[in-house]
C-alpha positions as CSV (number, residue, x, y, z in Angstrom):
1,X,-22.9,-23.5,-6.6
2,X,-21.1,-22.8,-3.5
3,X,-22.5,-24.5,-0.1
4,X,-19.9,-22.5,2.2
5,X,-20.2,-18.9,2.4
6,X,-18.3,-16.3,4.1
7,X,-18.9,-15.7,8.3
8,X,-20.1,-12.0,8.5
9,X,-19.4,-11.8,12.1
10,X,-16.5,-13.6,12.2
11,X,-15.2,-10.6,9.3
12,X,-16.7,-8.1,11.0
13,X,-14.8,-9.1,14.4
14,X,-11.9,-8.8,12.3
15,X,-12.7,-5.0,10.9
16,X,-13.5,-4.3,14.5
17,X,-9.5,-5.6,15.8
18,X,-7.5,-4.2,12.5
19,X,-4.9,-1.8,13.2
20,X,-2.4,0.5,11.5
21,X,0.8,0.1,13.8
22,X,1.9,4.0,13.1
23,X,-1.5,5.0,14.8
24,X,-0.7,2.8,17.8
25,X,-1.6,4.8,20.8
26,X,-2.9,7.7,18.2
27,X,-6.5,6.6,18.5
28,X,-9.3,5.3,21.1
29,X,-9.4,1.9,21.2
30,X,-12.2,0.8,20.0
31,X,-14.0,4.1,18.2
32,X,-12.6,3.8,15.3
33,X,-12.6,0.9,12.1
34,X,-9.9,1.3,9.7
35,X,-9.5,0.2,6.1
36,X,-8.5,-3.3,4.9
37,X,-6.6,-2.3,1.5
38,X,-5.1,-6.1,1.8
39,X,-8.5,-7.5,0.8
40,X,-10.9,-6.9,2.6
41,X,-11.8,-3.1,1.3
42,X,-13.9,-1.2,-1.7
43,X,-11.0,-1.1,-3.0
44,X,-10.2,-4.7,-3.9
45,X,-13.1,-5.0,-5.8
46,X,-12.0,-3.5,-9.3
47,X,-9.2,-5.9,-9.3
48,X,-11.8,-8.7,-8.5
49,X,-13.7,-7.5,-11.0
50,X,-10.8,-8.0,-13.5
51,X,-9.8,-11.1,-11.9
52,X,-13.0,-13.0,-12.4
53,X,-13.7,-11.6,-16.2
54,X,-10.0,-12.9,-17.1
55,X,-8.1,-9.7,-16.9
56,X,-5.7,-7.7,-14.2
57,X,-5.1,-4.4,-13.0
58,X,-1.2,-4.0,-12.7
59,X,0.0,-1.8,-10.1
60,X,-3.8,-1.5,-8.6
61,X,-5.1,-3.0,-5.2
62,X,-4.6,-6.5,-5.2
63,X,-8.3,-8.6,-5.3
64,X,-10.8,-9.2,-2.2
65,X,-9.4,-12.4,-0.3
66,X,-9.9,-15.5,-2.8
67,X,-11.0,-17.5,-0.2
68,X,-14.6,-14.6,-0.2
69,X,-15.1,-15.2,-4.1
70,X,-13.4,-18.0,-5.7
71,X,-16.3,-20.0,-5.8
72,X,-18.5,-18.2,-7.2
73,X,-16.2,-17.2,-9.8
74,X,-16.4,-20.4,-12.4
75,X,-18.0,-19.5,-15.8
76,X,-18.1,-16.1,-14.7
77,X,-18.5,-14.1,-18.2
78,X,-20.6,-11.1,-17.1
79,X,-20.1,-8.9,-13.7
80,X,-23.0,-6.4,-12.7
81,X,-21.9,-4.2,-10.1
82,X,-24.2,-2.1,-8.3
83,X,-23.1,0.4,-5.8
84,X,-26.1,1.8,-3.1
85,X,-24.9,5.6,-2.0
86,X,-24.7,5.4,1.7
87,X,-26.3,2.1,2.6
88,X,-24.0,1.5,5.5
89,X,-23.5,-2.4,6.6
90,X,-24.7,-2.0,10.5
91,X,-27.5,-0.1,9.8
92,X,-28.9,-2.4,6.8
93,X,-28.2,-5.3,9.3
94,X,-30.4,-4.1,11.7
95,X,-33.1,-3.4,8.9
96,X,-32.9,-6.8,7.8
97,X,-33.0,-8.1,11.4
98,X,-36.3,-6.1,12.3
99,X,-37.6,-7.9,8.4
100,X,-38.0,-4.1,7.4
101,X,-36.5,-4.9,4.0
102,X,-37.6,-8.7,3.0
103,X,-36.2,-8.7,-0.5
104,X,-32.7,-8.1,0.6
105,X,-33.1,-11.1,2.9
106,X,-33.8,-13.2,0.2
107,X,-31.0,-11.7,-1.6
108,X,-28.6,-13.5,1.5
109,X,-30.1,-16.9,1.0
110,X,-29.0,-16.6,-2.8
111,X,-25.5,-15.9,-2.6
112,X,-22.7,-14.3,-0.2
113,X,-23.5,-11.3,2.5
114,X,-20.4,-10.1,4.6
115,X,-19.3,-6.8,5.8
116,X,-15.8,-5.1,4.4
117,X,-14.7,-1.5,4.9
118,X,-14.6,1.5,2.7
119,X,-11.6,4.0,1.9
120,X,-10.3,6.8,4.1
121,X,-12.2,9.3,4.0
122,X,-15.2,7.3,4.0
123,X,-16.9,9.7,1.4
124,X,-18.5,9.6,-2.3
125,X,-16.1,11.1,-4.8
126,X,-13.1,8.5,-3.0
127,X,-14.8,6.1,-3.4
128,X,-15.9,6.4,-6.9
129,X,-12.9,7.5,-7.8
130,X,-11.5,4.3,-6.2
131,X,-13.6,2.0,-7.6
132,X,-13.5,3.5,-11.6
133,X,-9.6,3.1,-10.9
134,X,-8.6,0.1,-8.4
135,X,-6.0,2.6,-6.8
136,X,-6.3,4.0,-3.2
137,X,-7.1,7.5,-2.5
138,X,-3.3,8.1,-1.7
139,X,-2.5,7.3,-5.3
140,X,-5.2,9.2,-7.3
141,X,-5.6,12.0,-4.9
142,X,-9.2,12.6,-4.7
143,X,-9.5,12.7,-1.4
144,X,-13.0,14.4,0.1
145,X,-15.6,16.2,-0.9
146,X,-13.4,20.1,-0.7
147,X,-9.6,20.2,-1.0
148,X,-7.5,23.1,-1.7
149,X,-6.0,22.4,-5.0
150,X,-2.9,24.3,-5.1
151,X,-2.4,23.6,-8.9
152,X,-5.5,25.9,-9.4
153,X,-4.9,28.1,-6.5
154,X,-8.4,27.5,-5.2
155,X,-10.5,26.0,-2.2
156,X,-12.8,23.8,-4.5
157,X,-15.2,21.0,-4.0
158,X,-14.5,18.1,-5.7
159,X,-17.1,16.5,-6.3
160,X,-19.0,19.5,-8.4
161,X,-15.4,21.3,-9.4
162,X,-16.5,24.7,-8.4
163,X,-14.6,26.8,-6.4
164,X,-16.5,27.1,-2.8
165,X,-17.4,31.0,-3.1
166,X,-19.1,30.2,-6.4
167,X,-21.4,27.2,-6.9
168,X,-21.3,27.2,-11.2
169,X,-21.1,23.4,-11.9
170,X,-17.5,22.1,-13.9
171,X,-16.5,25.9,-13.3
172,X,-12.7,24.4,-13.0
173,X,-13.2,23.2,-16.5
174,X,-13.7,26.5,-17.9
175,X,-10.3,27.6,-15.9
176,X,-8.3,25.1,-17.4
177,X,-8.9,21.7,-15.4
178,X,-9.1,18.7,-18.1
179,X,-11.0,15.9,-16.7
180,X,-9.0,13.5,-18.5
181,X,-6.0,14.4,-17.5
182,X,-6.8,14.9,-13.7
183,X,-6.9,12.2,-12.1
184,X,-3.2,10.7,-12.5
185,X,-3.7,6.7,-12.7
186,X,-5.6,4.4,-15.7
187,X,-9.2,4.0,-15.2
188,X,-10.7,1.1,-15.3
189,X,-12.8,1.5,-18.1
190,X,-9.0,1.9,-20.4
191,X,-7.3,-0.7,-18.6
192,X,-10.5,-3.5,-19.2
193,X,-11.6,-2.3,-22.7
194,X,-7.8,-2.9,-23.8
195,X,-7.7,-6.8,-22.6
196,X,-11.0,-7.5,-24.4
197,X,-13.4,-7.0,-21.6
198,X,-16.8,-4.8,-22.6
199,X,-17.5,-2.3,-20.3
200,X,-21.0,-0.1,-19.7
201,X,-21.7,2.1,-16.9
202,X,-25.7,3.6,-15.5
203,X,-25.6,6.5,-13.7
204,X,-28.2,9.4,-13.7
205,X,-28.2,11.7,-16.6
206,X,-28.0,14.7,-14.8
207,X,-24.7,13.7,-13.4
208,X,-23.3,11.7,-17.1
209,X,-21.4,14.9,-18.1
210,X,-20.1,16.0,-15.4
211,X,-16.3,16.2,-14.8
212,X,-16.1,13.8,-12.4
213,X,-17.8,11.6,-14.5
214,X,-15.8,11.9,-17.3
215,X,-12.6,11.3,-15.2
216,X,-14.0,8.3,-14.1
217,X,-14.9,7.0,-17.6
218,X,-12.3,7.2,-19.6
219,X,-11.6,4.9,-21.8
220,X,-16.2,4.2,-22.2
221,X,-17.4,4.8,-25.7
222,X,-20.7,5.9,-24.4
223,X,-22.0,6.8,-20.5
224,X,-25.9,4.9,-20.3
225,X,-27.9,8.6,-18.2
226,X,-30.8,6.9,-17.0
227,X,-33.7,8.9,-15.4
228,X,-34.8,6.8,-12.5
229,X,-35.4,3.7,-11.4
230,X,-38.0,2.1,-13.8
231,X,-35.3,3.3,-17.0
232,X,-32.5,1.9,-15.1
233,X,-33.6,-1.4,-14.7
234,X,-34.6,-2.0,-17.6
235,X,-31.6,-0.6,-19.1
236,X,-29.7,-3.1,-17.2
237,X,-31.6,-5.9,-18.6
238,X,-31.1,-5.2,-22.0
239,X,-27.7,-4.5,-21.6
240,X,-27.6,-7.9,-20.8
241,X,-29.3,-9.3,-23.6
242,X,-27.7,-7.2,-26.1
243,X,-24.2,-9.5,-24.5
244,X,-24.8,-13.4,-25.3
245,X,-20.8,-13.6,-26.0
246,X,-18.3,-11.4,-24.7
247,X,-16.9,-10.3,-21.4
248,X,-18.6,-7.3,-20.2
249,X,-18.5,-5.1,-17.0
250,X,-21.6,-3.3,-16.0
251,X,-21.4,-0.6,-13.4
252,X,-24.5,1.2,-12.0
253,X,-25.1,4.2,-9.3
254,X,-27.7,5.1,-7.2
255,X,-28.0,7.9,-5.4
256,X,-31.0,8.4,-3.5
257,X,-30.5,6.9,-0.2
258,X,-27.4,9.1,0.6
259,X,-29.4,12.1,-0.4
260,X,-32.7,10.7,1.9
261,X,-29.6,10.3,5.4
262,X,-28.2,13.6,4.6
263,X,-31.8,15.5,4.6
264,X,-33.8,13.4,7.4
265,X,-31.2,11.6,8.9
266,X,-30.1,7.7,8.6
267,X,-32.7,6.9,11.3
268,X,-35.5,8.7,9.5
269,X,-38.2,5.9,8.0
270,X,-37.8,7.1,4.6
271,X,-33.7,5.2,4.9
272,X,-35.8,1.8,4.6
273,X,-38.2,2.9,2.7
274,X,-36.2,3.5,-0.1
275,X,-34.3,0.0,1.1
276,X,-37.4,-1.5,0.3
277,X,-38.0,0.4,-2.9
278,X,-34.9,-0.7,-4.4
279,X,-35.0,-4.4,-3.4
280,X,-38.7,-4.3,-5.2
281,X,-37.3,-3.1,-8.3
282,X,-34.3,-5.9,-8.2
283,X,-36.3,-8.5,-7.5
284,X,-39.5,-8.2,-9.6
285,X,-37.9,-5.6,-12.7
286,X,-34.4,-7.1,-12.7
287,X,-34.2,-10.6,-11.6
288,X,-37.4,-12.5,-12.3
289,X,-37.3,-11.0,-15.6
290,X,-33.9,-12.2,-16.6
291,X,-34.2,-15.5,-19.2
292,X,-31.9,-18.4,-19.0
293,X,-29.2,-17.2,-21.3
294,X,-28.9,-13.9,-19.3
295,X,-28.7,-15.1,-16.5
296,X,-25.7,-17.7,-17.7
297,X,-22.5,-16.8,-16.1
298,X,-23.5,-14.0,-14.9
299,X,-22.4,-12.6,-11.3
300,X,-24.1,-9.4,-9.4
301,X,-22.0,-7.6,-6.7
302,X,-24.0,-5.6,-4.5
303,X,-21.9,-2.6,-2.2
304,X,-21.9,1.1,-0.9
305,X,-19.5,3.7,-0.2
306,X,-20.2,4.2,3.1
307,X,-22.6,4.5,6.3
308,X,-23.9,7.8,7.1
309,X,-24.3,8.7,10.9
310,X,-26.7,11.1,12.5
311,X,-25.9,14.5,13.2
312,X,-28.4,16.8,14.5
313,X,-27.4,20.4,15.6
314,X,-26.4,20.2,18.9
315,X,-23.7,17.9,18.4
316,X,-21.8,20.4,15.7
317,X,-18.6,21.9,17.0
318,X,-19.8,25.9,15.3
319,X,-16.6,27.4,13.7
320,X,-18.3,30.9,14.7
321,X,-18.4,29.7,18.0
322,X,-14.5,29.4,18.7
323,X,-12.9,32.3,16.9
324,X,-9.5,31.0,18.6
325,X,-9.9,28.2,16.0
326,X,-11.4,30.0,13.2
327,X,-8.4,33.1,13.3
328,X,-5.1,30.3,13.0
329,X,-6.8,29.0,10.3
330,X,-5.0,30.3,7.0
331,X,-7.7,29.3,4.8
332,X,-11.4,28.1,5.8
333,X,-11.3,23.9,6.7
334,X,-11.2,21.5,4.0
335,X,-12.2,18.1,3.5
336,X,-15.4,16.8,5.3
337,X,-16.7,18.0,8.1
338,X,-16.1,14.7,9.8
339,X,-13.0,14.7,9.1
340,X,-11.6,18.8,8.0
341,X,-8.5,18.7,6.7
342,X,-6.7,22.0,8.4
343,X,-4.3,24.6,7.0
344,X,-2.4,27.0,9.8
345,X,-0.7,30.2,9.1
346,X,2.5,29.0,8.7
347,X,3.1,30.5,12.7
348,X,0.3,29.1,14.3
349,X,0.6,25.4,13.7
350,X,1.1,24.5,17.3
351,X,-1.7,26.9,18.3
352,X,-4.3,25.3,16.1
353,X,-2.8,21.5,17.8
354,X,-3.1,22.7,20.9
355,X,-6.4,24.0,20.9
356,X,-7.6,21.1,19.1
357,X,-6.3,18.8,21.6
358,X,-7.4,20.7,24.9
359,X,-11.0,22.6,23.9
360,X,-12.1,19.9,21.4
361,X,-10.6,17.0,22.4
362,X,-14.3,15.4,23.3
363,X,-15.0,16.0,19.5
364,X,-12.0,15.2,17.3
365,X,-8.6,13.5,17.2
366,X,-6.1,15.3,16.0
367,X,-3.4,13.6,13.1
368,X,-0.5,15.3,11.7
369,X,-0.4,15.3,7.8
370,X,3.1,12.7,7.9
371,X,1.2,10.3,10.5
372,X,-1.6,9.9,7.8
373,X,0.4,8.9,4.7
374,X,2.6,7.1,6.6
375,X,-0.4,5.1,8.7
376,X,-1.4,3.7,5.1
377,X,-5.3,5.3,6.2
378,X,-5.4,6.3,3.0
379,X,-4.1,3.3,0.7
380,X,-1.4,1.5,-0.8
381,X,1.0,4.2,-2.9
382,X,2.7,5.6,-4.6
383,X,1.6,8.9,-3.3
384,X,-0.1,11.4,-6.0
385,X,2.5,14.4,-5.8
386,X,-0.6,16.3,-4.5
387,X,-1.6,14.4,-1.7
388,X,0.1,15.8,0.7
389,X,-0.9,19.3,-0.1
390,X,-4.4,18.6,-0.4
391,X,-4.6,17.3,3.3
392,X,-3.8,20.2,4.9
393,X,-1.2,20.0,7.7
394,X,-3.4,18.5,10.6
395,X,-6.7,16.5,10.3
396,X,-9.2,15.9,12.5
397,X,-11.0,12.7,13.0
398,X,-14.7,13.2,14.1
399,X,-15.5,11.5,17.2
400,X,-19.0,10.4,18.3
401,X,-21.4,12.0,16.2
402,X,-19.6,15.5,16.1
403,X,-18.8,17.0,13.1
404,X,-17.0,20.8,12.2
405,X,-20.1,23.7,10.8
406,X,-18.5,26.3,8.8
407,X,-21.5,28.0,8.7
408,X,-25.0,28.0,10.2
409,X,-27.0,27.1,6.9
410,X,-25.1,23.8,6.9
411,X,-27.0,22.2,10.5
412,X,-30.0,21.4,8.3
413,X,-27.8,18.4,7.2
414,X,-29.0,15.6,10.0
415,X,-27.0,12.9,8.4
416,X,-23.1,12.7,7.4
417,X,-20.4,10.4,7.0
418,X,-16.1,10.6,6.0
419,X,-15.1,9.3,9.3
420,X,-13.9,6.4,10.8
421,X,-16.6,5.4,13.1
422,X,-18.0,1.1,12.2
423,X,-21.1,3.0,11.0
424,X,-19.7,5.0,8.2
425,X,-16.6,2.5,7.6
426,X,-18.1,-1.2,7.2
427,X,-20.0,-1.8,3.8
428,X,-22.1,-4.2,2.6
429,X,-20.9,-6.5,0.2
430,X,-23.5,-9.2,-2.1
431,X,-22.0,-12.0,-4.4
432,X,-24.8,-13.7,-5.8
433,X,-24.6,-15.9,-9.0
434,X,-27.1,-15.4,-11.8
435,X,-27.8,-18.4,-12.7
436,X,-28.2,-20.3,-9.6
């Protein structure tokens, strides 16, 4: 086994000093953490995965830095890979420096713990999207939670694919949207399955039908719904068991501490609580359960998809509040409202630039739509055709904790992430062997 592991400060120094040269002078030093798409980023890790089961990903992101997994990699014939929704890097750090969450301590002193970033926007249905693909949100074009898809004609959300004046789940699907066909690069699921490599996936049955579930597992015989955490677990295990020879992949989701941050906030005591929850169930329903011959070659990768920060009312910038804002506005914002994507009437583009630059410039940086894809802030290409239109043509990057309200009911959120802030961009990442 590996006696040198990763420096988590030293990468985490390095995050901090990346920068895009096209956003040079763009952004305030030092607020701001951008992507590493060259390997040090979410979205290196399907091609790892590949990498270390024998297989590749042509034309994906390349792998994580060899040098931050090649030793861990030999006899490799298994990867579990568990992603945590909105278990942010800095904040989990402090937890485990305060010993509010032992188990994932003891987690560290078994393997690798460093920090890398997630994808712009730092937000759920990227990532996922991201991760069940190995190509950046510039190539498969799922960008943030709501995007006007002109294809449809509709403001939509994408993560439930109903447009935003009607909350009916998959509604796009009855209008004509074919989750197979949506998202336009392979999934992983295709791309593995067809070099020989097994591939399972856990995610909550409630969510194992949904449209953005099925784009995301193409290629998958079967989607494993579990309940909660007791069926999970042990579905893990005898996946596992029921895999003595072959190469598999096993993905799992869990969802609860993003939906604890976005109700109480990522302060609240209920974020470790959960921590802990989750690192009892690993340890003593997972791991010490595990016989010899599952555990043999077997590797578990721990991440998230982002950090959440905390937003409590009086730090939201109210689009009722500025009707300047709200009446150059063609359609209502998109994207996240840490980072709205914004759509002028064709006439009012400067308008909407300059206000955002003079009344709000204490809550958002303003980027044209051409600075973005050309930063690279959103990936590696080739562009998806409808990138560009789904961004809208200025976005704003949320500064501090601020964040855009579209309407009063949405304040009750005290926790939300998408932006480029350390907090909601640097990740987690676990690479412990098995059987070590």
């Amino acid at each position: 086994m590996p006696t040198d592991t990763p420096n988590p400060d030293a990468i985490e120094a390095a995050l901090r000093q990346k920068q895009l040269p096209v956003l040079a002078g763009r952004l305030p030093p030092g607020e701001f953490v951008v992507p590493d798409y060259d390997g040090l980023c979410l979205a290196n890790i399907p091609a790892t995965v590949a990498a270390l089961l024998g297989g590749e990903l042509p034309g994906a992101c390349p792998p994580l830095r060899p040098d931050l997994w090649r030793s861990w990699a030999d006899g490799v014939r298994r990867v579990i890979f568990l992603l945590v929704d909105a278990m942010g890097y800095l904040q989990l750090r402090e937890a485990m420096a305060r010993g509010d969450v032992p188990a994932w301590n003891r987690l560290v002193e078994r393997g690798a713990f460093f920090p890398i970033t997630t994808v712009f926007p730092s937000t759920t249905n990227a990532v996922l999207t991201t991760l069940w693909t190995g190509y950046s949100p510039a190539a498969h074009g799922l960008l943030a939670f709501e995007l006007y898809l002109r294809e449809f004609g509709v403001a939509a959300s994408a993560l439930f694919f109903w447009p935003i004046a009607c909350h009916q789940h998959d509604l796009l699907v009855e209008w004509g949207l074919k989750p197979e066909e949506f998202v336009p690069v392979p999934a992983l699921g295709e791309t593995l399955s067809k070099q020989g490599i097994a591939v399972r996936t856990f995610i909550r049955k409630t969510y194992a039908e949904s449209a953005l579930s099925q784009m995301h597992r193409r290629g998958l015989e079967k989607i494993d719904g579990f309940v909660d955490a007791s069926d999970l677990w042990v579905g893990l295990r005898r996946a596992l068991g029921e895999s003595q020879s072959e190469r598999l992949f096993i993905s799992a989701y869990w969802d609860v501490v993003d939906g604890i941050s976005h109700k109480y906030g990522p302060n609240d005591d209920s974020w470790a609580t959960e921590l802990r929850n989750i690192g009892y169930m690993l340890e003593e329903e997972f791991l010490r359960r595990l016989t010899p011959a599952e555990r043999e070659g077997t590797l578990l990768i721990i991440t998230a998809d982002h950090g959440m920060v905390p937003t409590p009312p009086e730090v939201a910038v109210k689009l009722d509040d500025h009707p300047a804002l709200r009446d150059v506005l063609l359609i209502p914002p998109m994207g996240e409202s840490r980072v709205p994507f914004l759509y002028p009437h064709p006439d009012q583009r400067e308008a909407l630039r300059a206000y955002l630059s003079g009344e709000l410039s204490d809550a958002f940086v303003t980027l044209e739509r051409d600075i973005v894809l050309e930063s690279g802030l959103l990936g590696p290409g080739p562009v998806y055709r409808e990138t560009p239109y789904r961004l809208g043509d200025l976005m704003a990057l949320a500064r501090g904790n601020h964040y855009l309200a579209k309407e009063e009911k949405s304040l009750e959120m005290l926790g939300r992430h998408g932006g480029l802030s350390p907090v909601e961009i640097l990740v987690p990442l676990f690479i412990v062997r098995l059987d070590g």
